[in-house]
C-alpha positions in Angstrom: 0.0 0.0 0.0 1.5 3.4 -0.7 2.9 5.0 2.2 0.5 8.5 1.7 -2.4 6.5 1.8 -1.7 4.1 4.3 -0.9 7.2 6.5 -4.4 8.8 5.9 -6.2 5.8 6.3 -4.8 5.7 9.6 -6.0 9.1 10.6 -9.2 8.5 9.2 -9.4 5.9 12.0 -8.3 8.3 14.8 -10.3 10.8 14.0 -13.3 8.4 14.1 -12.3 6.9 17.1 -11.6 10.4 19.3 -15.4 11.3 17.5 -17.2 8.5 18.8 -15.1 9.0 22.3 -16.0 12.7 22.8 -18.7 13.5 20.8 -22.8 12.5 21.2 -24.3 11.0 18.1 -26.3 13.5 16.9 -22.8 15.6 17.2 -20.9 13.4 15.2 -23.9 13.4 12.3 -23.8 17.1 12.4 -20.3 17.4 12.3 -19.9 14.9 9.3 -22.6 17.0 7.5 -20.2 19.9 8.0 -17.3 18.0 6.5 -19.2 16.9 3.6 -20.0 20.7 3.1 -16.4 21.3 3.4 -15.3 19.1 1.0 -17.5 20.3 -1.7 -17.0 24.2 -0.8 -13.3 23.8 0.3 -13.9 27.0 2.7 -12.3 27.3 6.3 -14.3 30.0 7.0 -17.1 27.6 6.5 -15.8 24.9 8.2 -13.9 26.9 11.6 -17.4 28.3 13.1 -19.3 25.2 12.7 -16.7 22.8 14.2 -17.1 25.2 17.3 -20.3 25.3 17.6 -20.0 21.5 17.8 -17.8 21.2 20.0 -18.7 23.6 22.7 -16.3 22.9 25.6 -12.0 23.3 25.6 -11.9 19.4 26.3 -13.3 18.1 23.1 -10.5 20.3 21.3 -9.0 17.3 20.3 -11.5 16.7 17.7 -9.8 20.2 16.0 -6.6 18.4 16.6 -6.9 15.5 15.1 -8.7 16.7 12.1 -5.8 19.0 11.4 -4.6 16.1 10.3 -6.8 15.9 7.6 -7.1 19.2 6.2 -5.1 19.8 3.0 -1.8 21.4 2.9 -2.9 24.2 1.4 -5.6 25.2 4.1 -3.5 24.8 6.8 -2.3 28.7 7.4 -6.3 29.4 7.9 -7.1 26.7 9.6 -4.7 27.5 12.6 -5.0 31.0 12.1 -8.9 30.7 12.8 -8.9 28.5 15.4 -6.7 30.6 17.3 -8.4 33.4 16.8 -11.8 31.8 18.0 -9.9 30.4 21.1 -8.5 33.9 22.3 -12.0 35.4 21.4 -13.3 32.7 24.5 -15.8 30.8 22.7 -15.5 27.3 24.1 -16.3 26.7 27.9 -14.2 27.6 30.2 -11.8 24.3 30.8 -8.3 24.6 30.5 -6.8 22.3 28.4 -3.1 21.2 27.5 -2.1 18.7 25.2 1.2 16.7 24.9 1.5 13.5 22.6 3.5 12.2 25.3 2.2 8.6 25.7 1.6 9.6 29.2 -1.7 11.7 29.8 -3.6 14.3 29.3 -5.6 16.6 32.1 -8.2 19.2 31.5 -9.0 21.2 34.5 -10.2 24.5 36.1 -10.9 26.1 39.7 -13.1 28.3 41.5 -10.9 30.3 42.7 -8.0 32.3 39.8 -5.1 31.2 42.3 -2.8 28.4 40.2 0.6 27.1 40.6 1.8 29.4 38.1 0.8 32.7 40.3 2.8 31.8 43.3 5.8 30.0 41.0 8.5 32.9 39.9 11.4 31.7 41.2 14.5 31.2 38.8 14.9 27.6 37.0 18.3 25.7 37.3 19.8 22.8 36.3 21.0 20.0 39.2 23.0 16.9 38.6 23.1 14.2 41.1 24.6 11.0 41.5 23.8 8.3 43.3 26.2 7.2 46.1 25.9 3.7 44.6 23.9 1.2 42.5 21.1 0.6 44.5 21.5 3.8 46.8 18.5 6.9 46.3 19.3 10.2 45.9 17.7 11.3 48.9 14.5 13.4 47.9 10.8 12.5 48.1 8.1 14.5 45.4 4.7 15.4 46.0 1.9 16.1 42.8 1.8 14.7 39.4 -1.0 15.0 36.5 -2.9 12.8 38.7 -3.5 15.6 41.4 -3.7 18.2 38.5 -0.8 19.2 39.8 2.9 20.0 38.7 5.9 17.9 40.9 7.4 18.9 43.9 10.5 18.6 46.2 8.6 17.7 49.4 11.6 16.1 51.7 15.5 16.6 51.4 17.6 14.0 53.5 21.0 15.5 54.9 23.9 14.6 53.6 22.3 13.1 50.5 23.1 13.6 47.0 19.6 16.0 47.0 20.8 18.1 49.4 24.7 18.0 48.4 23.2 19.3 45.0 21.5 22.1 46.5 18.0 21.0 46.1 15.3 22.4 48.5 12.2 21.3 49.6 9.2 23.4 47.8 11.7 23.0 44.2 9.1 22.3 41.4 10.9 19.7 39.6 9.7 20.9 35.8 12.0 18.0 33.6 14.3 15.0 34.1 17.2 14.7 32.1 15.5 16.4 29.4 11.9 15.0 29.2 9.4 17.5 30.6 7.0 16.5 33.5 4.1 18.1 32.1 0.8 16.4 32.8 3.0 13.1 34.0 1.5 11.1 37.2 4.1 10.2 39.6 4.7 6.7 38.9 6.2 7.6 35.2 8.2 10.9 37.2 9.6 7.9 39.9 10.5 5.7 36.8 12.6 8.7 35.1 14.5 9.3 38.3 15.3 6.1 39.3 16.4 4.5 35.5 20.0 5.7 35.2 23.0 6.4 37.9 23.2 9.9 37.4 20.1 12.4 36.6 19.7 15.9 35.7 17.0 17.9 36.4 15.3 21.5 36.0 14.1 23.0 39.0 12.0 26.1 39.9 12.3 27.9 43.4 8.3 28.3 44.6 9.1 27.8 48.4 5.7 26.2 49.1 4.3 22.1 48.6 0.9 21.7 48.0 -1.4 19.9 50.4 -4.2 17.3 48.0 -7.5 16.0 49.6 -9.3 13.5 46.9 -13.2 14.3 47.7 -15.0 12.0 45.1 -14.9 11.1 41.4 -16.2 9.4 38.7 -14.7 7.2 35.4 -16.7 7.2 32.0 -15.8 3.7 30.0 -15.6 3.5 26.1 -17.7 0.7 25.1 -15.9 -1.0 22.5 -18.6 -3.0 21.0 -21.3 -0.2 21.0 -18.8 2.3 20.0 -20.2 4.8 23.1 -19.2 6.3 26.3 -20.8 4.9 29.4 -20.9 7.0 32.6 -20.4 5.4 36.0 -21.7 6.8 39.4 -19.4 9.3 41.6 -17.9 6.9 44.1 -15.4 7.9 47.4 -11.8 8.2 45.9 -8.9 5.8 47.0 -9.8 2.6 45.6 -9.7 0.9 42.3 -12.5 2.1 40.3 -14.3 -1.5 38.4 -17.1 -1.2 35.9 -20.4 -1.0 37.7 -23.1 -4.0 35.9 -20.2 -6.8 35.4 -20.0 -9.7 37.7 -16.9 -10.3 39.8 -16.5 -13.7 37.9 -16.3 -12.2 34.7 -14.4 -14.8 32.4 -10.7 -15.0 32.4 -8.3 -16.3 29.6 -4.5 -16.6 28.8 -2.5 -15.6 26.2 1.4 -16.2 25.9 3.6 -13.1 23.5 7.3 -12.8 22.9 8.9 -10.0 23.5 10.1 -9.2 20.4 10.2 -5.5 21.0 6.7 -5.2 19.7 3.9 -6.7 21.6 1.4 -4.9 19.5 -0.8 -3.0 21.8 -1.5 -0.2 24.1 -2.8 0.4 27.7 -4.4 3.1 29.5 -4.9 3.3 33.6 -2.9 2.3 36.5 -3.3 2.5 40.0 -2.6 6.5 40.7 -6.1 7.2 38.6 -7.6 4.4 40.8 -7.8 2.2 37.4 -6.5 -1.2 36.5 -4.7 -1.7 33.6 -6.9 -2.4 30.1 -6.2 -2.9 26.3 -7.0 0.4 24.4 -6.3 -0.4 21.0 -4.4 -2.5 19.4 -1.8 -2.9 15.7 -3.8 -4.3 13.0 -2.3 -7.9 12.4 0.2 -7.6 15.6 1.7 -10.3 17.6 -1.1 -9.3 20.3 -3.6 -9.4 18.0 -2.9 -12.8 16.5 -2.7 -14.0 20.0 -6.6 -13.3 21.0 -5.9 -9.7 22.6 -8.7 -7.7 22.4 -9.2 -4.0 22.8 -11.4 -3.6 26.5 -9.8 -6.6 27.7 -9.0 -5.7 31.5 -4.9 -7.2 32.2 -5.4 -9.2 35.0 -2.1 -10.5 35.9 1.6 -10.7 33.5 3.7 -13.9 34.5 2.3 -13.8 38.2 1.9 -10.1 39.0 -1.8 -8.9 40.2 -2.4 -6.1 38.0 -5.5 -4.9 40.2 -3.7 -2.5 41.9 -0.4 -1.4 40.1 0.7 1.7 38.3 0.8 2.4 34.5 4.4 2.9 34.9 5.1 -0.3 36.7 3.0 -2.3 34.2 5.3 -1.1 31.3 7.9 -2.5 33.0 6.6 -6.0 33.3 5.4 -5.8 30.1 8.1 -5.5 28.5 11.3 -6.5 30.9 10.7 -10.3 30.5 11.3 -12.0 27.0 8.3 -14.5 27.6 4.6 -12.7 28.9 1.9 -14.7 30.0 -1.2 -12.6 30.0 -4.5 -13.4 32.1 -7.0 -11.2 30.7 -10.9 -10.4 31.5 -13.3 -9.6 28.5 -14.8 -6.6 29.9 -15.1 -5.1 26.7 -14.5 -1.6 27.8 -11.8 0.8 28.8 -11.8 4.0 30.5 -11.9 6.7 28.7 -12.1 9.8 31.1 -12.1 10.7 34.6 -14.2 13.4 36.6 -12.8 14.7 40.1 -14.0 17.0 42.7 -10.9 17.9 45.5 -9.4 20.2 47.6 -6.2 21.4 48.2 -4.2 24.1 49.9 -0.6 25.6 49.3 1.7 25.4 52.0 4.6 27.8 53.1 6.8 26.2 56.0 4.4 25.5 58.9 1.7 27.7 57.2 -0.9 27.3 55.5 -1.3 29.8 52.2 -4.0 29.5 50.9 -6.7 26.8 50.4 -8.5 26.2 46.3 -11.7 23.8 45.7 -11.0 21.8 42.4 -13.2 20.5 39.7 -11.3 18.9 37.1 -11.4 15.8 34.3 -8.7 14.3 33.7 -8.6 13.2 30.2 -7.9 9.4 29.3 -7.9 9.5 25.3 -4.2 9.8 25.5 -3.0 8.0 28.2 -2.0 5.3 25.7 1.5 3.8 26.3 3.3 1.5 23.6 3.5 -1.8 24.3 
């Protein structure tokens, strides 16, 4: 197949996938109307007010994003110049949204109150190497935050005479990358994982002088139906404990597949135990080793070679996944996978013994991209 229309074909597929994720039915048939009427006009101006008038909210602006994709070369200047303009002008709702292709996550949120991390944080950034006293020795710091709070990452303890505090770091640092890759919107499992991978690290800091102080309140997980091709809402539960799909019986059937680790297993996964999620199949490479296995997307990962994955991080599933040549995989046939997260919490910013202020939080995080390679 040639490489220009293999590559199409496959955004084609995205864009109908993130649709049917974000958008209602009689959304998607009105926005395909306005495609059609695109296609036969070729006008941006036609095409830039409609998309927003179907979209309506900041977190569905990944529809615009992937359709980007899409539009011809030629378009492109307009296309970007409109939407822009339409963003500054404040015409979607008022979510705050940030996207990185990072593999990682995504997380859309706002506050009651205008206070953010970015008001109190104007401290100068510096880079700190540290090395680890040996192999299997820390470097003597403990973090606090991640995307999984809404929340950048923090310096929250310094042990003396550590490599952290021989390097000068300080507690109430905002840790903004690790040897180069940014933090943005990562939880702290994947944060952990880059500091602990390699003898010596580098990272970019920023003096705030305060820690913030998280309270979980209640939240909610809408799955993607696989089969139906639609979102199903769940019920706002207490937050803390691994979130399951309300309806399914506990003995939903379990099966076993056995893949190499060639590199390639074929498939991605979204969850992990700091979004109170297990781990589930999210999509998967068209005639992959996982695929020709009996992998299917919405299967739940119950267990690789002998480790529960009921209650383990996304980072630490990648590494099982993927450090051990042969994988035996019990899976359940749930069918669905989660697709976003809605979170009501509280927290306050702390300078020394005080407390500086206190913010109540609304704010959904955004599973569509939480998609690691496998």
């Amino acid at each position: 197949m040639d490489y220009g229309v293999s590559r199409r074909h496959t955004a084609v597929e995205r864009f109908n996938e993130v649709c049917r994720e974000l958008l209602t039915e009689p959304e998607r048939r009105g926005l395909y109307k306005l495609l059609n009427d695109y296609y036969k006009r070729r006008s941006v101006e036609r095409l830039i007010p409609g998309l927003f008038k179907v979209i309506r909210e900041e977190n569905r602006m990944e529809v615009i994003h992937v359709l980007r994709r899409l539009v011809p070369v030629a378009h492109l200047q307009e296309f970007d110049r409109q939407t822009r303009q339409r963003q500054a002008r404040g015409q979607l709702k008022t979510f705050f949204w940030e996207e990185e292709d990072d593999g990682i996550g995504t997380t859309v949120s706002f506050s009651s109150e205008s206070e953010s991390e970015e008001d109190w944080e104007r401290g100068e950034i510096r880079d700190v190497t540290l090395l680890r006293d040996g192999a299997t020795q820390g470097l003597g710091f403990s973090i606090r935050g991640g995307s999984e709070h809404a929340l950048g990452v923090y310096v929250s303890e310094v042990i003396p005479d550590s490599p952290a505090d021989r390097g000068g770091l300080e507690v109430g640092d905002r840790i903004l990358a690790v040897d180069g890759v940014s933090l943005k919107d990562k939880p702290s499992s994947i944060v952990e994982r880059l500091l602990t991978r390699e003898p010596e690290v580098t990272m970019t800091l920023k003096w705030t002088g305060h820690l913030p102080k998280w309270r979980l309140v209640k939240e909610k997980t809408a799955w993607f139906d696989h089969e139906r091709k639609t979102v199903v809402c769940g019920e706002f539960e207490k937050c803390g404990s691994v979130h399951y799909i309300k309806g399914l019986d506990m003995d939903v059937p379990e099966r076993r597949v056995t893949l190499v680790n060639n590199g390639v297993l074929g498939m991605n996964i979204r969850g992990g135990s700091e979004f109170c999620l297990g781990i589930y199949v999210s999509s998967l490479d068209p005639g992959g080793q996982a695929e020709s296995q009996g992998v299917k997307v919405g299967d739940q990962i119950a267990d690789v070679n002998g480790v529960n994955f009921d209650d383990v991080t996304h980072a630490k599933a990648i590494e099982v996944l993927t450090s051990q040549d042969h994988i035996i995989i019990t899976l359940r046939d749930v069918g669905r996978y989660p697709a976003f997260k809605e979170v009501y919490g509280k927290y306050s910013w702390t300078k020394g013994n005080l407390r500086s202020g206190s913010t109540f939080t609304y704010f959904i995080m955004a599973l569509n991209q939480l998609n690691s390679k496998c």
